[in-house]
N, C-alpha and C positions, 0 to 999 in steps of 0.2 A: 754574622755567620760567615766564617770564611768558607771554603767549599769541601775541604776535607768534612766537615757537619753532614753534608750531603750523606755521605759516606757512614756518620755515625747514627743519623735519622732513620736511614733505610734497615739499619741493623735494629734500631731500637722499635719498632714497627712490626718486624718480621718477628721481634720477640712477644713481642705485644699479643698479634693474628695468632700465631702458636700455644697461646700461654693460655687464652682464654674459653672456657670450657664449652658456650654456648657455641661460640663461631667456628671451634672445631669439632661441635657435633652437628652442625649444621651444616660443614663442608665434608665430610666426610659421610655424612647421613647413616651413623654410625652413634650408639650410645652409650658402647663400654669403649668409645673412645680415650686411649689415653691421652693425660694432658699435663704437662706440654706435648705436645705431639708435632718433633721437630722433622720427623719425616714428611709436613707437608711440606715444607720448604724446598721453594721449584721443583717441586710435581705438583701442587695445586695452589699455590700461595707464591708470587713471585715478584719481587721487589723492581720493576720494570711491567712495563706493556707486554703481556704475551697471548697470543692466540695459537693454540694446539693446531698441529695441521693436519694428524688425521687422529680420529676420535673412536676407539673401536664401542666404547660403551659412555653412557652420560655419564658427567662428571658437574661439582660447581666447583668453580675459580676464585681465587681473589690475587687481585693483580695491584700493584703502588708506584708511583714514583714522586718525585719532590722535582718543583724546577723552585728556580726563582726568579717569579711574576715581575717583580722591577726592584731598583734600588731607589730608596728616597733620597739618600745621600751619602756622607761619606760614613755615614756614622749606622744608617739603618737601610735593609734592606726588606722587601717581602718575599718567603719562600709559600708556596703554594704544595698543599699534598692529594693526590689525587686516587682515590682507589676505584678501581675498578671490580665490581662483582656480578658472576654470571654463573646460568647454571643452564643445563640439557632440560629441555620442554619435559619429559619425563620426569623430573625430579622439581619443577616448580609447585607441584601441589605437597605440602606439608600432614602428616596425620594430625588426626584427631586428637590422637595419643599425647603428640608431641607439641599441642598449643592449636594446630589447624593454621589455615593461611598460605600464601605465597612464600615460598621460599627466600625469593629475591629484597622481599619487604620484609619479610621477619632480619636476615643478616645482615641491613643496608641497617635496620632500627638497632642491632647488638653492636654492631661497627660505631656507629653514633656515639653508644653508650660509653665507648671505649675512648674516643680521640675528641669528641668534641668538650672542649675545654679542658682537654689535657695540658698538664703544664711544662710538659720533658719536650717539647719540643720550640725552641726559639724562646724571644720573651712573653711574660704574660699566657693566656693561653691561645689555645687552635681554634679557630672559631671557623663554622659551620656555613659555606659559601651557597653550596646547590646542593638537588640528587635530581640527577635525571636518568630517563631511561639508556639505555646501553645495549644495541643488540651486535656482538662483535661477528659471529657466524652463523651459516646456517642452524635453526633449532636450537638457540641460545641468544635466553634472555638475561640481562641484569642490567644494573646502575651504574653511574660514575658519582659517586663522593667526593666532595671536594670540600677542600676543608684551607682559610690562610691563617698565616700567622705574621709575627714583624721578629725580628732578631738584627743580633748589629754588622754591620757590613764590614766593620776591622775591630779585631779586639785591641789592637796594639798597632802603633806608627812602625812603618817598616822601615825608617833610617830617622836619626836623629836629625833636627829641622839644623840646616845650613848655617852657619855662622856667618853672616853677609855686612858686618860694620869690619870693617879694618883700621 
């Protein structure tokens, strides 16, 4: 993975969260949501750690970013993806209508559906680390996702090896 990936993971992800019908009617709390529905992107879906700093009315969140956890060597490294999901105390109860349940539990389980063992990101696929709980502000609960994978740390030698016999 050289680190421009960084770069094309976070895009591929944010197409991902956007694309997918449940998790943007679950974020939107909305059922003739349209989808893809690229207007959540940063206003509620945002490729990065973000906490709103002031909140006029409840909202749920879903927040990502990729590090990379360690390099095994020259050839592989681990990138690590972490989502974040929250939602306003007001909006954790789910209707009947729509399946019943916690909010935070039903889009941690659609999220899931979506990345773990996806195979677009690094080699092999995403595999499935934790979920724990997540309370980032006042009157807002949700989870952190985490999710590793392995990809290669150079696709290519960046200078031809030295000629060193004379």
């Amino acid at each position: 993975m050289e680190l421009e990936e960084l770069f094309t993971y976070k895009n591929k992800i944010m197409a991902e969260l956007c694309s997918n019908e449940t998790i943007v009617k679950l974020i939107t709390d909305k059922e003739d949501s349209e989808v893809p529905n690229h207007t959540l992107a940063y206003n509620q879906i945002f490729p990065y750690e973000y906490l709103p700093e002031t909140i006029d009315e409840g909202h749920t969140f879903v927040c990502f970013d990729v590090d990379v956890q360690s390099v095994e060597n020259k050839t592989f490294l681990n990138p690590v993806l972490y989502i974040w999901e929250f939602t306003h105390k007001s909006k954790l109860r789910i209707d009947r209508e729509d399946g019943g349940g916690v909010r935070i539990d039903r889009l941690a389980t659609e999220i899931n559906k979506v990345f773990n063992g996806n195979r677009n990101f690094g080699l092999g696929e995403l595999n499935l680390v934790s979920v724990e709980r997540f309370s980032p502000i006042l009157d807002y609960l949700g989870r952190v996702i985490t999710y590793s994978a392995k990809d290669f740390n150079r696709r290519r030698p960046s200078k031809p090896a030295p000629n060193v016999r004379h």
